[in-house]
PDB file of N, CA, C and O in Angstrom:
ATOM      1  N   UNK A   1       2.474  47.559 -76.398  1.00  0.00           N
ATOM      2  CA  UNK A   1       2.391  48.653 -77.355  1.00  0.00           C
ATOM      3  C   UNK A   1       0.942  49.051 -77.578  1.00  0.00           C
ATOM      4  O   UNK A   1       0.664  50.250 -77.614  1.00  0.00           O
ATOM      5  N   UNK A   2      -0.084  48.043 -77.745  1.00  0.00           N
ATOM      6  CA  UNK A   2      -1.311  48.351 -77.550  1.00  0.00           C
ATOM      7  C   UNK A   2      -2.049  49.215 -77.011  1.00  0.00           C
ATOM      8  O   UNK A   2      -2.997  49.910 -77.376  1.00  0.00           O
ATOM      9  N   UNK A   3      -1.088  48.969 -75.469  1.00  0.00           N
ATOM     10  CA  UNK A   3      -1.871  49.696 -74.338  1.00  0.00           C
ATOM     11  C   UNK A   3      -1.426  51.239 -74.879  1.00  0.00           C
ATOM     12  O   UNK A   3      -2.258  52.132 -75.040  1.00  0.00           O
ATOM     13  N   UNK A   4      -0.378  51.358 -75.063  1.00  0.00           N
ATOM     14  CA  UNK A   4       0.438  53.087 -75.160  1.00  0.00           C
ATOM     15  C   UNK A   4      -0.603  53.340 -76.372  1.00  0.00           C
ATOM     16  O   UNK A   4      -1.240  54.382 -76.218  1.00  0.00           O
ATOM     17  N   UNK A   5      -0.913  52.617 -77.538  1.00  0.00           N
ATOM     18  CA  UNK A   5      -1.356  52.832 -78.563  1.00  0.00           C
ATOM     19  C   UNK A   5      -3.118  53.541 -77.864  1.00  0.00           C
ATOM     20  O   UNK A   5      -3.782  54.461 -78.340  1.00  0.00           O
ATOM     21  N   UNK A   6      -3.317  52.973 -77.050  1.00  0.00           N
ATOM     22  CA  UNK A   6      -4.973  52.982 -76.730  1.00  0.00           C
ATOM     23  C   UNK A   6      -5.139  54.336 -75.803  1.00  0.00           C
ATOM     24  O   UNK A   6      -6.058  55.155 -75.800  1.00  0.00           O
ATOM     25  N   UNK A   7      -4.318  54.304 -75.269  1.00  0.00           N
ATOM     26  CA  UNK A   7      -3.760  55.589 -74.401  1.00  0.00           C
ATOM     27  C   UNK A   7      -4.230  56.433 -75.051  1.00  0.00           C
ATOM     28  O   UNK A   7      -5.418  56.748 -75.130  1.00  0.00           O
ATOM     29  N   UNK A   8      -3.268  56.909 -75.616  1.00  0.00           N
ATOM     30  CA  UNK A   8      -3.053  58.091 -76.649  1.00  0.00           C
ATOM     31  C   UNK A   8      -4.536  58.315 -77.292  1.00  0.00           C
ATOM     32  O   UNK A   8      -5.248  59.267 -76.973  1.00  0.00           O
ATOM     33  N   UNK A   9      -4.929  57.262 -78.289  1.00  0.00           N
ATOM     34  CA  UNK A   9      -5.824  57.767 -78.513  1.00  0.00           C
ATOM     35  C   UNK A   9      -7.705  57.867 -77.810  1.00  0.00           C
ATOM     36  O   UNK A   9      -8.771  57.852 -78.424  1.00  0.00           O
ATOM     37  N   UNK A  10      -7.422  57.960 -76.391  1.00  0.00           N
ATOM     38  CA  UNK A  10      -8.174  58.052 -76.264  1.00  0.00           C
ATOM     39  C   UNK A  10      -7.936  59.700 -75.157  1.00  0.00           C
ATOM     40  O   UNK A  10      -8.790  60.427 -74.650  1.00  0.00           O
ATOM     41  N   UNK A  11      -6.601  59.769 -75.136  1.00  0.00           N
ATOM     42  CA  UNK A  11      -5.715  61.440 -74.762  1.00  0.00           C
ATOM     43  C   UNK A  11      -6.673  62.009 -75.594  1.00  0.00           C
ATOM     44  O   UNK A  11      -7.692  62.555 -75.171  1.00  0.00           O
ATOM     45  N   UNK A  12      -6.251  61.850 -77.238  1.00  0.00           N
ATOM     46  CA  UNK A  12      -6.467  63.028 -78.198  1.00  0.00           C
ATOM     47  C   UNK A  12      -8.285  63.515 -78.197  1.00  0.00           C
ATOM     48  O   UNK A  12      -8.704  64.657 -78.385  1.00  0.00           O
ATOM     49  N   UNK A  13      -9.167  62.200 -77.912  1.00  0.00           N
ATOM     50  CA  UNK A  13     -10.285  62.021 -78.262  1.00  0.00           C
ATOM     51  C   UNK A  13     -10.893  63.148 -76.644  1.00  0.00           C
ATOM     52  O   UNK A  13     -11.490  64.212 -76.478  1.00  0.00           O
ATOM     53  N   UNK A  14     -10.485  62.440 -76.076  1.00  0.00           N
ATOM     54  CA  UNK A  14     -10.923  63.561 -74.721  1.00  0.00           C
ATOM     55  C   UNK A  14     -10.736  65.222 -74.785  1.00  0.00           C
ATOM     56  O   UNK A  14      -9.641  65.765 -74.930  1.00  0.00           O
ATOM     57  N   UNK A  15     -11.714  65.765 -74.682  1.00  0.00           N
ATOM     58  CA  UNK A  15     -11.602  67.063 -74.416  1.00  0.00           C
ATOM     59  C   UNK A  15     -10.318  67.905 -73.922  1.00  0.00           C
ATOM     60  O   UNK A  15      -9.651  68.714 -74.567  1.00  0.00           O
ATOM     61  N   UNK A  16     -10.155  67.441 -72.474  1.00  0.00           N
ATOM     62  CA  UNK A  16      -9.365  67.924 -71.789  1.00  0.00           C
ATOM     63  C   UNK A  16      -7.829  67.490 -72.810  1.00  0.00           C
ATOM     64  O   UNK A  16      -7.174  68.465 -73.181  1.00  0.00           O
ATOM     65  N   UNK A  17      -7.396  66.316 -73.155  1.00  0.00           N
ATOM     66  CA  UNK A  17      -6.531  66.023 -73.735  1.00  0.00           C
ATOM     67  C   UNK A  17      -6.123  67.311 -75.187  1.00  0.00           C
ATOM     68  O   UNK A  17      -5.114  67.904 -75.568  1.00  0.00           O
ATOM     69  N   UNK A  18      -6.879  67.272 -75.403  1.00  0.00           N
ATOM     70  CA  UNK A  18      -7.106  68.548 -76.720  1.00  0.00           C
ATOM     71  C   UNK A  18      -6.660  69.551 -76.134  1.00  0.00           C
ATOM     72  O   UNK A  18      -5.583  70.007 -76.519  1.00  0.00           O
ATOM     73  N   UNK A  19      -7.428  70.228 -74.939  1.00  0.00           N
ATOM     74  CA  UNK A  19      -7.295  71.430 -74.377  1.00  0.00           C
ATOM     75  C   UNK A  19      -5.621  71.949 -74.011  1.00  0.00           C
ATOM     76  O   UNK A  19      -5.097  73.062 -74.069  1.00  0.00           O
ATOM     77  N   UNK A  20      -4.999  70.382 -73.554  1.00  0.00           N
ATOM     78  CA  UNK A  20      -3.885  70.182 -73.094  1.00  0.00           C
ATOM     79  C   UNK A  20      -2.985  70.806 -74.008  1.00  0.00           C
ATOM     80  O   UNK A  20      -2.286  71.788 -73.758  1.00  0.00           O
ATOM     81  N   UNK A  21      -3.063  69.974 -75.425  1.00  0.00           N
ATOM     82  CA  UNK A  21      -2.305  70.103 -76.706  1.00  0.00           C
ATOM     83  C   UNK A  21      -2.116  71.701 -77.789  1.00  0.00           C
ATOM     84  O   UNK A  21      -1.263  72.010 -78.621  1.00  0.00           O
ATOM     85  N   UNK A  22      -3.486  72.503 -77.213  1.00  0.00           N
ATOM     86  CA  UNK A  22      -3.354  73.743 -77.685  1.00  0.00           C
ATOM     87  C   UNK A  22      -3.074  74.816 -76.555  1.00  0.00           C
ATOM     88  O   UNK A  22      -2.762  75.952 -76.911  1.00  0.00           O
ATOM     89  N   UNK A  23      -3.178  74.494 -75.145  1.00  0.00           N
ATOM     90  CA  UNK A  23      -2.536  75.291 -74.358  1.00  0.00           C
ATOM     91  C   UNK A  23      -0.632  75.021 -74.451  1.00  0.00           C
ATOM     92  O   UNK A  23       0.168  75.919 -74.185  1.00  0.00           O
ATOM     93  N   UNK A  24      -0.253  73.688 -74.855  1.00  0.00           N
ATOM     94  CA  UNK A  24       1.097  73.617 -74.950  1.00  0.00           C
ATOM     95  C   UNK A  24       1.719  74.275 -76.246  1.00  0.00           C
ATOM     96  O   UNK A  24       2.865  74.721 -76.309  1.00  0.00           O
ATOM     97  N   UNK A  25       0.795  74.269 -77.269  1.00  0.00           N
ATOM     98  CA  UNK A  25       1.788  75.255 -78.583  1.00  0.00           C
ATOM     99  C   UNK A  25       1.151  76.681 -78.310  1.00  0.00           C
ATOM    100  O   UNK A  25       1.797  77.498 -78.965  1.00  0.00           O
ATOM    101  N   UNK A  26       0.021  77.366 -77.517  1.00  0.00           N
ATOM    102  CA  UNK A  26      -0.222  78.747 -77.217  1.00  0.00           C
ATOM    103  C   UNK A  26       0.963  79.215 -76.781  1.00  0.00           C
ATOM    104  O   UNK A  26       1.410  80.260 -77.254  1.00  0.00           O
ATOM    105  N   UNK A  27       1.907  78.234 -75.440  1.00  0.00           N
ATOM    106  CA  UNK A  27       2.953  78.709 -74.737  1.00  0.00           C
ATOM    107  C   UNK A  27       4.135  78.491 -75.418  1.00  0.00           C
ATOM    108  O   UNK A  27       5.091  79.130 -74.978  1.00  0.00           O
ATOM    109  N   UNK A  28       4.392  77.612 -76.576  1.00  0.00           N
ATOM    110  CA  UNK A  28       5.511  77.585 -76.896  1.00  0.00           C
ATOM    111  C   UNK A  28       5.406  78.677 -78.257  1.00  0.00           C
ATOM    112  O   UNK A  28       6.463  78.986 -78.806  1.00  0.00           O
ATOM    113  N   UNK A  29       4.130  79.232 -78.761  1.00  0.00           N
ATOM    114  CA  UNK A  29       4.440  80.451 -79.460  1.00  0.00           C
ATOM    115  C   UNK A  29       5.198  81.542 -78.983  1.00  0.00           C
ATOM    116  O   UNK A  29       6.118  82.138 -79.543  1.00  0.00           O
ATOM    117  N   UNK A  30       4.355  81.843 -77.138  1.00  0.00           N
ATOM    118  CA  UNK A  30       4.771  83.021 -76.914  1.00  0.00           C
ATOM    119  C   UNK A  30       6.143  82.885 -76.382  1.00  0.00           C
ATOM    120  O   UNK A  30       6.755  83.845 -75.915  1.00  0.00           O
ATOM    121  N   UNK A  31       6.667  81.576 -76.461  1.00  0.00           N
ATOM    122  CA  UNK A  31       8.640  81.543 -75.844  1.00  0.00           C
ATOM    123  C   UNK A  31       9.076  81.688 -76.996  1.00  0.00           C
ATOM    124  O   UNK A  31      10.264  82.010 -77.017  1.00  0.00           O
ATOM    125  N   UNK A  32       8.448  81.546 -78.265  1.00  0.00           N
ATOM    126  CA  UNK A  32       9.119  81.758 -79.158  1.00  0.00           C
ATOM    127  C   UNK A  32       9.231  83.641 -79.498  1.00  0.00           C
ATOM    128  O   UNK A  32      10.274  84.216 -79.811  1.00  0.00           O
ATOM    129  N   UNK A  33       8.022  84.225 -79.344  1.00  0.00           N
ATOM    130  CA  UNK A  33       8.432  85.792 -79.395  1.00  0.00           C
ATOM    131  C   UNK A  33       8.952  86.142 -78.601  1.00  0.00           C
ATOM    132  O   UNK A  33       9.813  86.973 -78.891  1.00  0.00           O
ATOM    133  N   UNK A  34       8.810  85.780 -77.131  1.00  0.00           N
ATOM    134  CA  UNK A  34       9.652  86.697 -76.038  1.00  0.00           C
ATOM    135  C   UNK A  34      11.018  86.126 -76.190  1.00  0.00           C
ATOM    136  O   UNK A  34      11.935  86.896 -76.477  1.00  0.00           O
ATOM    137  N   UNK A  35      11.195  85.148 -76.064  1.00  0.00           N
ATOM    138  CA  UNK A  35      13.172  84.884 -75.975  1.00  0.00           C
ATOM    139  C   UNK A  35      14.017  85.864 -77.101  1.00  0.00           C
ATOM    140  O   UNK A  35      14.968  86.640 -77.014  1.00  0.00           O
ATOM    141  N   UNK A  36      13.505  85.589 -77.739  1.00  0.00           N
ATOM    142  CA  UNK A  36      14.451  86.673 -78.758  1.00  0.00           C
ATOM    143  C   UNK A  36      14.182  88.403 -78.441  1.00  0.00           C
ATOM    144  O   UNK A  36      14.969  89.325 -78.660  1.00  0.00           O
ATOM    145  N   UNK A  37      13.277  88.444 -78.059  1.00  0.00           N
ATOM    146  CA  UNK A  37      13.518  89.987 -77.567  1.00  0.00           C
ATOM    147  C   UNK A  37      13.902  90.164 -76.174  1.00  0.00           C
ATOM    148  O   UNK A  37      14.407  91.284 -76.098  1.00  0.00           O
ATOM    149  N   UNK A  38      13.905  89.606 -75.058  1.00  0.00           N
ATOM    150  CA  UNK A  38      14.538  88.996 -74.046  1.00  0.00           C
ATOM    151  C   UNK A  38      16.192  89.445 -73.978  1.00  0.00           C
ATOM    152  O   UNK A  38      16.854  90.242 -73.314  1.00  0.00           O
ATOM    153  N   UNK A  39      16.555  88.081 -75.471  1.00  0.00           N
ATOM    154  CA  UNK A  39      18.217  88.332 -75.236  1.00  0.00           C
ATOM    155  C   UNK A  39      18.319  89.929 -76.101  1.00  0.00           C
ATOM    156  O   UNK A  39      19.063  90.767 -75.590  1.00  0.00           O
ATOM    157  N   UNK A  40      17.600  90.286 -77.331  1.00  0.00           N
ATOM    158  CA  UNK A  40      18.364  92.056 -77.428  1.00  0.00           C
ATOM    159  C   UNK A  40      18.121  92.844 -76.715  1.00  0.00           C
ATOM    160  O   UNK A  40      18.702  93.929 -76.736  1.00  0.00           O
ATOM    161  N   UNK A  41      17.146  92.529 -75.825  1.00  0.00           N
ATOM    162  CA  UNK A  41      16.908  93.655 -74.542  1.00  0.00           C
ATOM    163  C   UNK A  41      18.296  93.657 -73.740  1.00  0.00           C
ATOM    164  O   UNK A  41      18.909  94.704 -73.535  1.00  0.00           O
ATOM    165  N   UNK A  42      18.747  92.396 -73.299  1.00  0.00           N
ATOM    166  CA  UNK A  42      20.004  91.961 -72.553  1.00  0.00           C
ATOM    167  C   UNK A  42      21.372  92.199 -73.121  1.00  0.00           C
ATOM    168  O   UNK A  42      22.451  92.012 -72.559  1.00  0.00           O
ATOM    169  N   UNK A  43      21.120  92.685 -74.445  1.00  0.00           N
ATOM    170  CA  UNK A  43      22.444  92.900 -75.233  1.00  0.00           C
ATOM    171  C   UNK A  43      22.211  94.501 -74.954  1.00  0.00           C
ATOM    172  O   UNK A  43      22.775  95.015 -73.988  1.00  0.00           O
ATOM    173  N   UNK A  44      21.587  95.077 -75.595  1.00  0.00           N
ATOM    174  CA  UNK A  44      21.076  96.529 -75.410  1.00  0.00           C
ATOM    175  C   UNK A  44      21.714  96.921 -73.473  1.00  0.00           C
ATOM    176  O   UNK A  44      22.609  97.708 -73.166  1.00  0.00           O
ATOM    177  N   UNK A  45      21.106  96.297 -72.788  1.00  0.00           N
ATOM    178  CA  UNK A  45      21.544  96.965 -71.031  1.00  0.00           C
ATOM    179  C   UNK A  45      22.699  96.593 -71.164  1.00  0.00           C
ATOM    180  O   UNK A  45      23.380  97.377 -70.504  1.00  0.00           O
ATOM    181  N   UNK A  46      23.463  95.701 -71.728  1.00  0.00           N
ATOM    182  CA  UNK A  46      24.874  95.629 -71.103  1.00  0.00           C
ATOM    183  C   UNK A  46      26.043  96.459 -72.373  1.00  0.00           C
ATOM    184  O   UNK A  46      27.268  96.545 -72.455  1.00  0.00           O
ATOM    185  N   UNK A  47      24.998  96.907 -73.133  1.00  0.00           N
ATOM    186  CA  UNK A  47      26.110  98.283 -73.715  1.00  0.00           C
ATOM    187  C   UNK A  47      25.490  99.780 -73.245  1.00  0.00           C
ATOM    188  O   UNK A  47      25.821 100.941 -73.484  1.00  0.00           O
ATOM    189  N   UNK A  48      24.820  99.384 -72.749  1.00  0.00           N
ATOM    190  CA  UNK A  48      24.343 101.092 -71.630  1.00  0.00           C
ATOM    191  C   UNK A  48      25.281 100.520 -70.374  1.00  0.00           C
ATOM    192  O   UNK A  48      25.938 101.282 -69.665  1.00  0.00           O
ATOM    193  N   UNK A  49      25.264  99.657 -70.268  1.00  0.00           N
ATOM    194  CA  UNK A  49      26.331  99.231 -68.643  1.00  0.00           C
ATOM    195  C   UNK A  49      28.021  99.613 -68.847  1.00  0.00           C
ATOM    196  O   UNK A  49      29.038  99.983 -68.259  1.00  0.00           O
ATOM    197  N   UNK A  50      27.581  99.303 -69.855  1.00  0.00           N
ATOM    198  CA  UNK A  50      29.810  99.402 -70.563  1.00  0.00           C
ATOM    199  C   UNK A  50      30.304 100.759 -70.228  1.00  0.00           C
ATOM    200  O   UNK A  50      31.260 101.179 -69.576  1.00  0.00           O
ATOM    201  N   UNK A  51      28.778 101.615 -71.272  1.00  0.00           N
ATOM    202  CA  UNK A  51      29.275 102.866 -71.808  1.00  0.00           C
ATOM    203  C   UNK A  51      29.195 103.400 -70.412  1.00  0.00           C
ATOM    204  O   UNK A  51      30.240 103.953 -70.072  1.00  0.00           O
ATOM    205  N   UNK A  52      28.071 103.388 -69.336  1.00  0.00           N
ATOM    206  CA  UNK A  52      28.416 103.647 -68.068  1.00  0.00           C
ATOM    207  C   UNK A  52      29.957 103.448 -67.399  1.00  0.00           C
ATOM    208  O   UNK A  52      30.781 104.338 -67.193  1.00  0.00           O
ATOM    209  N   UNK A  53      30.067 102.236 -67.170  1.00  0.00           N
ATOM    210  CA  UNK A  53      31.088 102.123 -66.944  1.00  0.00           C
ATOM    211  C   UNK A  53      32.757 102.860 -67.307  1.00  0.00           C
ATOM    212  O   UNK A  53      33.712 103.109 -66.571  1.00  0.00           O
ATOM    213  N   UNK A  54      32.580 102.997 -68.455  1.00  0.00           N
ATOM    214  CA  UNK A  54      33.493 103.997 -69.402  1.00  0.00           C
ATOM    215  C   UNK A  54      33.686 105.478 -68.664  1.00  0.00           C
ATOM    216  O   UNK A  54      34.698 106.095 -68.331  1.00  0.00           O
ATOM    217  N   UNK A  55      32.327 105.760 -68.559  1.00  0.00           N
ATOM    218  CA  UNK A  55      32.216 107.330 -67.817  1.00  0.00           C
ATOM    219  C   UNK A  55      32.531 107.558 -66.678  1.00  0.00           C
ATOM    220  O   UNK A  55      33.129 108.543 -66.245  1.00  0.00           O
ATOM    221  N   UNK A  56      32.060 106.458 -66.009  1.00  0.00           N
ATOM    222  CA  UNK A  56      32.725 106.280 -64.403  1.00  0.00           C
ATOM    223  C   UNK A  56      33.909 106.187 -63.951  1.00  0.00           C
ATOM    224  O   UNK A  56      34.189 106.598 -62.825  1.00  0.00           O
ATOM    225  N   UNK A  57      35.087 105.445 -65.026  1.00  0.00           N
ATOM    226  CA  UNK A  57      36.228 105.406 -65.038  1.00  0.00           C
ATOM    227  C   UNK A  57      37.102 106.621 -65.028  1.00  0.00           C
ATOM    228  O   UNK A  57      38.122 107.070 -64.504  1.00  0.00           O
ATOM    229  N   UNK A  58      35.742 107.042 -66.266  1.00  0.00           N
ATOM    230  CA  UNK A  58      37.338 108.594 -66.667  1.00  0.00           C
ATOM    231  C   UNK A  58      37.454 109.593 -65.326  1.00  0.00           C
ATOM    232  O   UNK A  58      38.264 110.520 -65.314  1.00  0.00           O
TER     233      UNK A  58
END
C-alpha cells in the first residue's frame, strides 16, 4: 500500500502528472456540453426524417 501510496504522490507532485489531471477534466467538460446537444441534434434529424418520410409516402 505504501508503494501505491508513494506513487501517487509523487504523480500529483510532478508537473506532467498535474498537466495530466487538468487536461482530463478540460475533456470531460467539453463531453459534458457536446453530448447533450449531440443527442437534440439527433432527435431534431430524425423528425425532419419522419416528416420526410410522410411526404414521400403520400
Amino acid at each position: 500500500m505504501s508503494m501505491i501510496s508513494n506513487y501517487l504522490k509523487r504523480f500529483w507532485r510532478e508537473e506532467d502528472g498535474v498537466t495530466i489531471v487538468e487536461m482530463v477534466i478540460i475533456v470531460a467538460v467539453i463531453l459534458i456540453l457536446i453530448i447533450p446537444t449531440l443527442s437534440s441534434l439527433g432527435e431534431a434529424e430524425d423528425a425532419k426524417l419522419k416528416e420526410l418520410q410522410e411526404k414521400i409516402g403520400k
